[in-house]
C-alpha positions as CSV (number, residue, x, y, z in Angstrom):
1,X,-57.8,-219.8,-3.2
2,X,-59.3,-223.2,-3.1
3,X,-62.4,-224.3,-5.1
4,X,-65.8,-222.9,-4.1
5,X,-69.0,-224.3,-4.8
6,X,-72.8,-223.0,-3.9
7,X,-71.9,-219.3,-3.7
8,X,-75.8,-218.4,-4.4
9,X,-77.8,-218.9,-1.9
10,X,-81.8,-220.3,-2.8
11,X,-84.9,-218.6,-1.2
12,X,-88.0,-221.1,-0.7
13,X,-91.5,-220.6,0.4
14,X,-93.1,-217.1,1.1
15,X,-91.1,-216.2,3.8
16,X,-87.8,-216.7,2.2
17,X,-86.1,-219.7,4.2
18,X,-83.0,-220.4,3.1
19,X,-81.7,-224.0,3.0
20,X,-78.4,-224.2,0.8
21,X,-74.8,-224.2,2.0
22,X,-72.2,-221.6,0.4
23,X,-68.4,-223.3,0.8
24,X,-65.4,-220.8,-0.3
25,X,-62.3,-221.5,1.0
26,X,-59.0,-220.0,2.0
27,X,-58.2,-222.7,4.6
28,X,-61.8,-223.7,4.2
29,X,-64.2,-220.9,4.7
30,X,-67.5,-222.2,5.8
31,X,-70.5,-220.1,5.4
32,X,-73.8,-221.1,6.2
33,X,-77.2,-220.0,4.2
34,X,-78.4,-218.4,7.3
35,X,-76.5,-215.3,6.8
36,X,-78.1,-215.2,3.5
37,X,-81.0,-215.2,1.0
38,X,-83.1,-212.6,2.3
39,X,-84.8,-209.3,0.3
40,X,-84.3,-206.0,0.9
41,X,-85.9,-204.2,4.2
42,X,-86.5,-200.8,5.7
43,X,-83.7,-198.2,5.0
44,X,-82.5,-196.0,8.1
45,X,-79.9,-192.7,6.9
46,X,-76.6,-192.1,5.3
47,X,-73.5,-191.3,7.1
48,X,-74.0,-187.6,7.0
49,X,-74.0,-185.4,10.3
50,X,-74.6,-188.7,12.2
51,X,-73.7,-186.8,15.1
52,X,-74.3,-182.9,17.3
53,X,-70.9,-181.7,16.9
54,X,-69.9,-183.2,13.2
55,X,-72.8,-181.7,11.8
56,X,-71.2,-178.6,12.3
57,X,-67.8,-179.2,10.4
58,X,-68.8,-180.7,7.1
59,X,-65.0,-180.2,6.1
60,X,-64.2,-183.3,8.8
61,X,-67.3,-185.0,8.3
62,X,-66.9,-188.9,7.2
63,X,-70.1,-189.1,5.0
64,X,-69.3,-193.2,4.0
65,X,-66.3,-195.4,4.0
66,X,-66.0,-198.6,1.3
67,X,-63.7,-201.3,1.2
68,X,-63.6,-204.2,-1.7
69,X,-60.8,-206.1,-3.6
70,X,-60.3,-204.6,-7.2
71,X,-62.9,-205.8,-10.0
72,X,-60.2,-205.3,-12.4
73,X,-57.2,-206.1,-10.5
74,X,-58.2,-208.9,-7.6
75,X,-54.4,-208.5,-6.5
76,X,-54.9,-205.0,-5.0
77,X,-57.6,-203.7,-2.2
78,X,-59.4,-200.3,-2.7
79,X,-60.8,-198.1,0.3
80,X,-63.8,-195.3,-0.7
81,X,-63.1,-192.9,2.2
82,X,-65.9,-189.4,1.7
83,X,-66.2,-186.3,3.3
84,X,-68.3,-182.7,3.3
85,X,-71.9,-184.1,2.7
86,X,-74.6,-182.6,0.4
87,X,-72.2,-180.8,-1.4
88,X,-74.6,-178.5,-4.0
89,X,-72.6,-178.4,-7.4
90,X,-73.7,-175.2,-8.3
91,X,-72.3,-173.3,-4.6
92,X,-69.5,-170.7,-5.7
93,X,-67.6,-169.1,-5.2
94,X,-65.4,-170.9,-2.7
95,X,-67.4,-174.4,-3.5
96,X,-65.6,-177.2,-1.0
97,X,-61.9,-177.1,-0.2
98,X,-60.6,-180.1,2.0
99,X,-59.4,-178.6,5.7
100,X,-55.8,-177.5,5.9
101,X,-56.1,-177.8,9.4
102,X,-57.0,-181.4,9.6
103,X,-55.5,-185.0,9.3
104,X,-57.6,-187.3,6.6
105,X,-56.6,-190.9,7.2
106,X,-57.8,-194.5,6.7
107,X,-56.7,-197.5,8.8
108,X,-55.9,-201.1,8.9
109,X,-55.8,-203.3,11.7
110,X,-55.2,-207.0,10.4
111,X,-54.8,-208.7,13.8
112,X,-58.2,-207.8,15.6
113,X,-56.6,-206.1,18.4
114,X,-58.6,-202.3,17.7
115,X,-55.2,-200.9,16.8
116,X,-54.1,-199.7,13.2
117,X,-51.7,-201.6,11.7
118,X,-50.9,-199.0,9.2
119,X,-52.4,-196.1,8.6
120,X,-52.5,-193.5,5.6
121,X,-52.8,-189.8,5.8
122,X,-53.4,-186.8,4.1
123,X,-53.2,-183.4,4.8
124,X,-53.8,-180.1,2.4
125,X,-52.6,-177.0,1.3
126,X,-54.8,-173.6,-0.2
127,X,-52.6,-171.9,-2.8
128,X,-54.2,-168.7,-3.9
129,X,-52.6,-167.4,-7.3
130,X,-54.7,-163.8,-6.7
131,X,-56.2,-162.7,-3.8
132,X,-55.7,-159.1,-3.8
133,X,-57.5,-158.6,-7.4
134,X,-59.8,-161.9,-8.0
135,X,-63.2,-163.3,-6.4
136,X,-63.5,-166.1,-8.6
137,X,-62.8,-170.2,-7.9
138,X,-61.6,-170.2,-11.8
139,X,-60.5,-167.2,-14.3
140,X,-61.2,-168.5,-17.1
141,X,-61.5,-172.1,-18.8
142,X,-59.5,-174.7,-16.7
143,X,-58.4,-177.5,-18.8
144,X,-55.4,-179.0,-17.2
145,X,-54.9,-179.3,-12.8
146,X,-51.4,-176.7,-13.7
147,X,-53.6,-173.8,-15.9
148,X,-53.1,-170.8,-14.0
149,X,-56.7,-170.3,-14.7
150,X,-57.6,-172.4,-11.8
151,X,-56.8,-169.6,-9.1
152,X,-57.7,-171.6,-6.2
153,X,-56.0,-175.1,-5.6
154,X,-55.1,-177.5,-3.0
155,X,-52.0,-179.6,-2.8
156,X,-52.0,-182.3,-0.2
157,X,-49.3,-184.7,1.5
158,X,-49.7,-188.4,1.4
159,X,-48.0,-190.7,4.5
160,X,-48.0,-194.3,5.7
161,X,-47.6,-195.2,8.8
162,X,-46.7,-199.0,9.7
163,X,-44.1,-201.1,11.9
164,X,-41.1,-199.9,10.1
165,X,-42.3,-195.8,10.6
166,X,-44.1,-193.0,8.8
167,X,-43.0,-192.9,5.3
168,X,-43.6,-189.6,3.0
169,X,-45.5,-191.7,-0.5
170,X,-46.4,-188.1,-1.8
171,X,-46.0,-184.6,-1.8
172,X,-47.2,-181.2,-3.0
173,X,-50.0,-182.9,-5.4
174,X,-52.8,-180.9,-6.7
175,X,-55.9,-181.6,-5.6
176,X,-58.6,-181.9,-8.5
177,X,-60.7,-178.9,-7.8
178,X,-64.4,-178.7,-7.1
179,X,-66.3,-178.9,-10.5
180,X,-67.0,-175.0,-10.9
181,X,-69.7,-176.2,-14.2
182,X,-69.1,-177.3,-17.7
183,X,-68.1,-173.6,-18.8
184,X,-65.4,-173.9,-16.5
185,X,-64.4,-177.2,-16.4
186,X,-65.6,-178.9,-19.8
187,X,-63.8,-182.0,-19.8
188,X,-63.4,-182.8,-15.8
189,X,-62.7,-186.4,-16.3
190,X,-59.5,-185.5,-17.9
191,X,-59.1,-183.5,-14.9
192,X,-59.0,-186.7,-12.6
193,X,-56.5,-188.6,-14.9
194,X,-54.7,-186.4,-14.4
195,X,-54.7,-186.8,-11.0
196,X,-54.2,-190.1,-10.8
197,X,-51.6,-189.9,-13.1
198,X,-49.2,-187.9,-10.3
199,X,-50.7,-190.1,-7.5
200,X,-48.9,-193.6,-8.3
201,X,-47.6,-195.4,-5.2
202,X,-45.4,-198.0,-4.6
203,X,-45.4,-201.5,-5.9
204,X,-48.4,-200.4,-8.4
205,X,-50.6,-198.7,-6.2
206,X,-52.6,-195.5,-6.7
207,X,-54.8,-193.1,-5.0
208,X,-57.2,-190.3,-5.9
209,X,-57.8,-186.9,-4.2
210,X,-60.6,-184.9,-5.5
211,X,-64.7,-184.2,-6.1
212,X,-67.3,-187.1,-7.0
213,X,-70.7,-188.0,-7.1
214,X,-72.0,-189.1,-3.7
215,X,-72.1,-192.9,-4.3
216,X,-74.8,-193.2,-1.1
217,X,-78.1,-194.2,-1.7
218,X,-81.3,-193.7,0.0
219,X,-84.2,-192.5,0.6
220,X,-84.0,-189.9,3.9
221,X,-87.3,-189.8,4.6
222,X,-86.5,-192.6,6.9
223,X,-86.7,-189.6,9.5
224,X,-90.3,-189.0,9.5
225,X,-91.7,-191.8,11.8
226,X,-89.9,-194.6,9.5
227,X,-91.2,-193.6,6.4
228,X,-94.3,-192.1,7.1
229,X,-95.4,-194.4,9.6
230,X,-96.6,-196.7,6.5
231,X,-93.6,-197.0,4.4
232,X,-95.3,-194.0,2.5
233,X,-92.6,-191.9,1.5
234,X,-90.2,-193.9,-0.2
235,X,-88.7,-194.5,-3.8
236,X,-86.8,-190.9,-4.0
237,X,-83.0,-191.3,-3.4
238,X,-82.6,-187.9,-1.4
239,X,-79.0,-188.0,-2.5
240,X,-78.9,-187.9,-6.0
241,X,-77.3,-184.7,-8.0
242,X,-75.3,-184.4,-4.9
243,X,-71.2,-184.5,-4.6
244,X,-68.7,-185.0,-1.6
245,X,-65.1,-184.8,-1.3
246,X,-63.4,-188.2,-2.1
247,X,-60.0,-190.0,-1.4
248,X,-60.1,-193.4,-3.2
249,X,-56.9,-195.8,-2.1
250,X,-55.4,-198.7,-3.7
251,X,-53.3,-200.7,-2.3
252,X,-51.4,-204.4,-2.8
253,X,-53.6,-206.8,-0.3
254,X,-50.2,-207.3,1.1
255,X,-49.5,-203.8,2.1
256,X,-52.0,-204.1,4.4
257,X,-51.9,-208.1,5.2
258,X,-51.0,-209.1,8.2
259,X,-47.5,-210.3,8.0
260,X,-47.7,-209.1,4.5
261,X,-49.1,-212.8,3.8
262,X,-52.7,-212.2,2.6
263,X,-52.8,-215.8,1.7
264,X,-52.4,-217.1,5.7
265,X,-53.9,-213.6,6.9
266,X,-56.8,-212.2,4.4
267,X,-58.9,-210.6,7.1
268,X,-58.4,-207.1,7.4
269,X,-60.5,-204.0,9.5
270,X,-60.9,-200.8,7.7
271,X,-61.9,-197.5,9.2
272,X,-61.5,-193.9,7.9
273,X,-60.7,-190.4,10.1
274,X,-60.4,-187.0,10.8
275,X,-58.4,-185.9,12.8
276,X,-58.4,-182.1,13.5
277,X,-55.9,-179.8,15.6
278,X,-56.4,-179.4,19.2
279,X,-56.5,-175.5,19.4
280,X,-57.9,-173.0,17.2
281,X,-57.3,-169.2,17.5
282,X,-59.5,-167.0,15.6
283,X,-58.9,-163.2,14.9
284,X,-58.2,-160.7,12.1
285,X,-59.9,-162.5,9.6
286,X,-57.9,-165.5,10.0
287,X,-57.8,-169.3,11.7
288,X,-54.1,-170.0,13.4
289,X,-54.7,-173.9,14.2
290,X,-52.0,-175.5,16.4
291,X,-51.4,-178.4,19.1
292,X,-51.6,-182.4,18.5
293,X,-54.4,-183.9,16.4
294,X,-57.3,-185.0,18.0
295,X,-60.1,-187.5,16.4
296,X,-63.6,-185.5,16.0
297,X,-64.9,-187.7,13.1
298,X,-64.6,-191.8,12.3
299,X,-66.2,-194.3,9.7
300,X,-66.2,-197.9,10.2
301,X,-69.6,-199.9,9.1
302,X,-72.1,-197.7,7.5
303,X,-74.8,-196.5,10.1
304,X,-74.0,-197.5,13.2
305,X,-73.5,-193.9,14.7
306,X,-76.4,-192.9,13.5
307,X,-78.9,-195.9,14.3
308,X,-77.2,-198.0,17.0
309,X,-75.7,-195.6,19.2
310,X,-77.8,-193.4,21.3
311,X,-77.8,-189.4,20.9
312,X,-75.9,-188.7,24.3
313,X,-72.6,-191.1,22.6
314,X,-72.4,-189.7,18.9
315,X,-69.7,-187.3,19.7
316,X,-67.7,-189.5,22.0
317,X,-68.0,-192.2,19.3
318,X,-66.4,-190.7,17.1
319,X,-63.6,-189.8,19.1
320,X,-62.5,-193.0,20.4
321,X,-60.5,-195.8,18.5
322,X,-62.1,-199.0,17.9
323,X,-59.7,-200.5,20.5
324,X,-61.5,-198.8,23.5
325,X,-65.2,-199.2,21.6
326,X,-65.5,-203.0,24.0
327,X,-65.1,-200.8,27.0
328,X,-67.6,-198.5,26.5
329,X,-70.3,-200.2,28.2
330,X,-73.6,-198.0,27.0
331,X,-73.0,-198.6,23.6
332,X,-72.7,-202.5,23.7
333,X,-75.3,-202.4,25.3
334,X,-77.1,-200.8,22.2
335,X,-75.6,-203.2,20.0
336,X,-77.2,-206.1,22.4
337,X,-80.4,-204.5,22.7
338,X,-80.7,-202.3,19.6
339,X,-83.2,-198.9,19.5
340,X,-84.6,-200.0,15.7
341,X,-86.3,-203.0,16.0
342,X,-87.9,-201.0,18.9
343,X,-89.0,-198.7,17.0
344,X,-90.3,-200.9,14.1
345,X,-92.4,-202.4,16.8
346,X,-93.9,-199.1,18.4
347,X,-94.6,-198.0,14.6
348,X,-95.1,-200.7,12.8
349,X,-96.4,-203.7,14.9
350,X,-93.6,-206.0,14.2
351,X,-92.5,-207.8,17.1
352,X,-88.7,-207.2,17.6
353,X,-86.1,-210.1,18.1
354,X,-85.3,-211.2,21.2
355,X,-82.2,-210.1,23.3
356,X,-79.5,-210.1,24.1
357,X,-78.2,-210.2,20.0
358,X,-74.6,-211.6,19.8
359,X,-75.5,-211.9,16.2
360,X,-75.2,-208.0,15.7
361,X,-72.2,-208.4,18.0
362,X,-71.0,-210.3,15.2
363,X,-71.9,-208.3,12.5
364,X,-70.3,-205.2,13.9
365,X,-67.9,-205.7,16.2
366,X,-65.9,-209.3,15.9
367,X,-66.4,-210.4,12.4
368,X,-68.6,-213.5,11.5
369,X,-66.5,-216.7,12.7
370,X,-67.7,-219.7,14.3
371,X,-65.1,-219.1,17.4
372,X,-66.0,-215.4,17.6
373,X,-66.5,-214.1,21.0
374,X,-69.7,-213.5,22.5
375,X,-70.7,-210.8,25.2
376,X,-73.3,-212.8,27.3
377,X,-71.7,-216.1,27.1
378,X,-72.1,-218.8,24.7
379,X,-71.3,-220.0,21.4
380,X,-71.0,-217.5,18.4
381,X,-74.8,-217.1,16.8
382,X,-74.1,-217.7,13.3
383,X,-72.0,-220.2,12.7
384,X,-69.9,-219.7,9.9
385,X,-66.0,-218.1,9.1
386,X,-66.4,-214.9,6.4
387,X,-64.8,-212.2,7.9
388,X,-63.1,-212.1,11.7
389,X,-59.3,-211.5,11.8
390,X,-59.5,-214.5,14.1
391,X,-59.5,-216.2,10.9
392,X,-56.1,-215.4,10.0
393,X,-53.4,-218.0,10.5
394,X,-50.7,-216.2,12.6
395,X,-53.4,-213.7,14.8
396,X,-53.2,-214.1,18.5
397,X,-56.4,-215.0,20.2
398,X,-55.7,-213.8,22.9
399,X,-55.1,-209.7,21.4
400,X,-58.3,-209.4,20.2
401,X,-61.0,-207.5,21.0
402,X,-64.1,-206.6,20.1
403,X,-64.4,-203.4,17.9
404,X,-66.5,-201.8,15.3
405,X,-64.4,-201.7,12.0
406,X,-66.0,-202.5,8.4
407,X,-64.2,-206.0,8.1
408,X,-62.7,-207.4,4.9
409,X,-61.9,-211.1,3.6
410,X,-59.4,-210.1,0.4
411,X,-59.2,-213.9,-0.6
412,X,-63.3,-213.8,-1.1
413,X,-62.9,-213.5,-5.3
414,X,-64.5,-211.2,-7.2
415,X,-68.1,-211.3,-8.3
416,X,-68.9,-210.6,-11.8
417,X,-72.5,-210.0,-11.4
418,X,-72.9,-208.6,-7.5
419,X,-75.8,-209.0,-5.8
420,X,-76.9,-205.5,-4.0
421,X,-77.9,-207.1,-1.1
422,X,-74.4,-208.7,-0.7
423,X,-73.9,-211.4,2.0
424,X,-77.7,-211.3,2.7
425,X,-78.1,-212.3,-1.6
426,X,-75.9,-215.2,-1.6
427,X,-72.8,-212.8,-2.7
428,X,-70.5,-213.9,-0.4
429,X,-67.9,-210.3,-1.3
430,X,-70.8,-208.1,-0.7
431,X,-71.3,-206.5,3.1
432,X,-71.0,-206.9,5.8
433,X,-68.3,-208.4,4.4
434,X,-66.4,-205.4,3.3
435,X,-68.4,-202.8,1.1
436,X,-68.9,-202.2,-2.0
437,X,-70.0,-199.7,-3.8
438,X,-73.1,-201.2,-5.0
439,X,-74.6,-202.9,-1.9
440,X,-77.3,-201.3,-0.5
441,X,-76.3,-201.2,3.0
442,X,-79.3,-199.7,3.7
443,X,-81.6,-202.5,2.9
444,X,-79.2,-204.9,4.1
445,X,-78.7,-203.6,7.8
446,X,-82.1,-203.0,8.5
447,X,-82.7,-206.7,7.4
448,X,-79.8,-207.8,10.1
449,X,-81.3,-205.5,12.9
450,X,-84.5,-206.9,12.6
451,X,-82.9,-210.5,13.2
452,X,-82.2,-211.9,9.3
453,X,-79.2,-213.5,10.0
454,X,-80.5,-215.5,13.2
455,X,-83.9,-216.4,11.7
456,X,-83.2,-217.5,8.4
457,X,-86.1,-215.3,6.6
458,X,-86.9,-212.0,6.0
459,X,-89.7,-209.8,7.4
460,X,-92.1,-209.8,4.5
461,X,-94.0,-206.1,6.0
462,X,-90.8,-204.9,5.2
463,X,-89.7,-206.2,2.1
464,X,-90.4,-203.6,-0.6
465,X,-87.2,-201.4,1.4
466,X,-87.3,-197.7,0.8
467,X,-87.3,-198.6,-2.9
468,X,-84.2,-197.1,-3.5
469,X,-81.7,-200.0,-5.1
470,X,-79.5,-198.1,-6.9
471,X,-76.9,-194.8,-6.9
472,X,-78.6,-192.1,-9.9
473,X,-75.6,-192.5,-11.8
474,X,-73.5,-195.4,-12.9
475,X,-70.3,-196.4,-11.4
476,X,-67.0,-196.7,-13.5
477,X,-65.5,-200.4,-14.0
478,X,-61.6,-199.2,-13.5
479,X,-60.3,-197.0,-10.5
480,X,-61.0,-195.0,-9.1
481,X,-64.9,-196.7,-9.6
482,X,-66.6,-193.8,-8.5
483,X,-68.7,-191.3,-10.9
484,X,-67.8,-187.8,-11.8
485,X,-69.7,-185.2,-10.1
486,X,-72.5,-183.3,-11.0
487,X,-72.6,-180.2,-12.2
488,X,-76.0,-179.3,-12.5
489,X,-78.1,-177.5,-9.3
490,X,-79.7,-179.9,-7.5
491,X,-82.9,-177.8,-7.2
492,X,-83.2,-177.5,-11.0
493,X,-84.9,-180.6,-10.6
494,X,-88.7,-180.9,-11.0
């Protein structure tokens, strides 16, 4: 990394112009104020059951996926990839196994073509130590992932997938259980060292398979005309005391790098799976699953199955790869002619931007670059280079395409005191650019649909957000960053 200077953007006058220039570099990275210095908006909902036929198979339900380089080690990348939403702590006695019938993965592409580069995967295993005589999750106390107290368990499979093949990284790993409660489990945290203590990978990598706090946060009331029609009902994070299944990946940045050089190539696209078999025979008390995998369930950028694309594409969104997402005319045309800012309008009286918006084009499927490509013609809206593989030195122009993936400049550096509002604060590592796991995307996209990154100020109506800025719990500083879960019922609350 080069020098960088004006990383903080300044807001002046009541409406929160912004006139300052951020400058990073990596060849040089230019970065103009206008995709910054903006407050908090509206909040729309949380990847859960985004769509008809997901909500109905939590077990393969992406709930959020995160991407960010390593606070503590700015060498490595770590993804946040969560399933099984609103999982209730206190919801014995079978509580929330991962599917053994299913593929978890989470992709790369580093050359903006819609294809993963490499690809990790895991699948899982039950192993029940007594069925014939036993009911319960745990016999007795469970102190170590091994005690035979623990009479449920999963063991999972790790691969990666890249030019040279599928490579086995793991195999046979337990799974941290579910937290059964602190009579069963009284020191869980030892439980996930543990864990990540048999899940070290390759040139000092690591990953972590288990239960955690859901790190979303909102308030879902965002249902109920927008917040009550008068931003109302807001200020209660509907997701707090709640857990989901999580698989937290860290990786070298040049694992993942195209060409393995993250220096000439530091522009990656994330995106997170499931991918579940094709045929399922039910009978005698059993599930025989067979046939190829087939995507039912995919995670990119926070929110855009749920509040750009219309009810009738949900499911075939998230079947499709980002490489055919260009092609599928309908929803572009959502993404150039967004339903929200609609909808602000109808409820709320605030006039909605004017189409068609290349600047969410941007924002969700090229990257922000100066040279990105446009959909109606015309130069790139916000001219700056953050996050658009087109970036890297030794991509092919001509291969890419547009698709939605949650892109991620690795040679951004760390920020020792991040701004939740990320890009949109003046913190340059913050999304869109990547996420972590303190932005509040929320906030943040609601800010971009309603034009923020094209008009240089925010919409004051809708400043105070859903007053939701922060997750219940605090986050951890080292990996796997995310909190333990609760083990207290969520309706013991008030």
């Amino acid at each position: 990394m080069c020098d960088r200077t004006r990383l903080v953007g300044r807001r002046r006058g009541a409406r929160g112009r912004v006139r300052s220039v951020a400058l990073l570099s990596t060849g040089t990275l230019l970065v103009s104020a206008a995709i910054f210095g903006f407050g908090a908006g509206t909040a729309a909902a949380s990847s859960h059951r985004e769509a008809p036929l997901i909500a109905g198979d939590p077990k393969a339900d992406n709930t959020d996926t995160y991407a960010f380089v390593s606070p503590d080690k700015p060498n490595m990348v770590t993804v946040v990839a969560n399933w099984i939403p609103l999982e209730e702590p206190n919801a014995g006695p079978n509580f929330y196994p991962f599917a053994t019938d299913a593929r978890y993965t989470i992709k790369f592409d580093n050359n903006g073509d819609g294809v993963a580069d490499t690809t990790y995967a895991w699948t899982f295993r039950d192993h029940v130590r007594d069925s014939a005589n036993q009911f319960l999750y745990n016999t007795g106390v469970v102190r170590n992932l091994t005690d035979r107290t623990l009479n449920f368990f999963q063991t999972y499979t790790l691969t990666e997938t890249d030019e040279t093949g599928t490579h086995t990284l793991l195999s046979n790993k337990i799974v941290t259980p579910s937290d059964v409660g602190p009579a069963s489990m009284p020191n869980y945290n030892r439980l996930r060292q543990q864990n990540i203590a048999q899940g070290q990978l390759p040139e000092g990598g690591q990953n972590y398979v288990g239960q955690a706090d859901d790190p979303f946060f909102l308030d879902l009331r965002v249902f109920d005309l927008l917040y009550g029609g008068n931003l109302s009902e807001t200020g209660h994070d509907t997701l707090s005391g709640y857990n989901v299944n999580t698989i937290v990946l860290q990786v070298p940045k040049a694992e993942v790098a195209l060409k393995h050089d993250p220096d000439r190539n530091p522009v990656v696209g994330v995106w997170s799976t499931t991918d579940r078999r094709s045929t399922n025979v039910l009978g005698n008390g059993s599930v025989n699953a067979s046939g190829p995998f087939v995507q039912v369930s995919r995670l990119g950028n926070p929110l855009v199955n749920e509040v750009v694309v219309p009810l009738k594409y949900k499911d075939a969104f998230n079947a499709i790869t980002p490489a055919q997402d260009h092609t599928v005319q309908p929803v572009v045309d959502k993404v150039l002619d967004p339903i929200v800012p609609k909808l602000i309008q109808q409820i709320y009286g605030i006039p909605a931007p004017k189409t068609p918006r290349n600047d969410l084009v941007e924002i969700f499927l090229t990257g922000i670059a100066k040279n990105a490509p446009t959909l109606t013609g015309g130069r790139a809206p916000i001219q700056a280079d953050l996050n658009s593989q087109l970036l890297n030195k030794d991509v092919n122009p001509g291969a890419f395409v547009p698709s939605e993936e949650l892109r991620l400049n690795m040679a951004v550096p760390v920020t020792h005191d991040p701004n939740r509002l990320g890009v949109l604060g003046g913190d340059l590592q913050g999304f869109p650019n990547g996420r972590r796991l303190t932005d509040d995307v929320v906030d943040i996209e609601l800010q971009a649909l309603e034009g923020a990154a094209q008009s240089g100020h925010l919409v004051q109506a809708l400043a105070a957000g859903d007053k939701v800025n922060a997750n219940d719990v605090r986050f951890d500083d080292s990996f796997p960053y995310i909190a333990l879960p609760h083990d207290e019922a969520v309706n013991t609350a008030g």
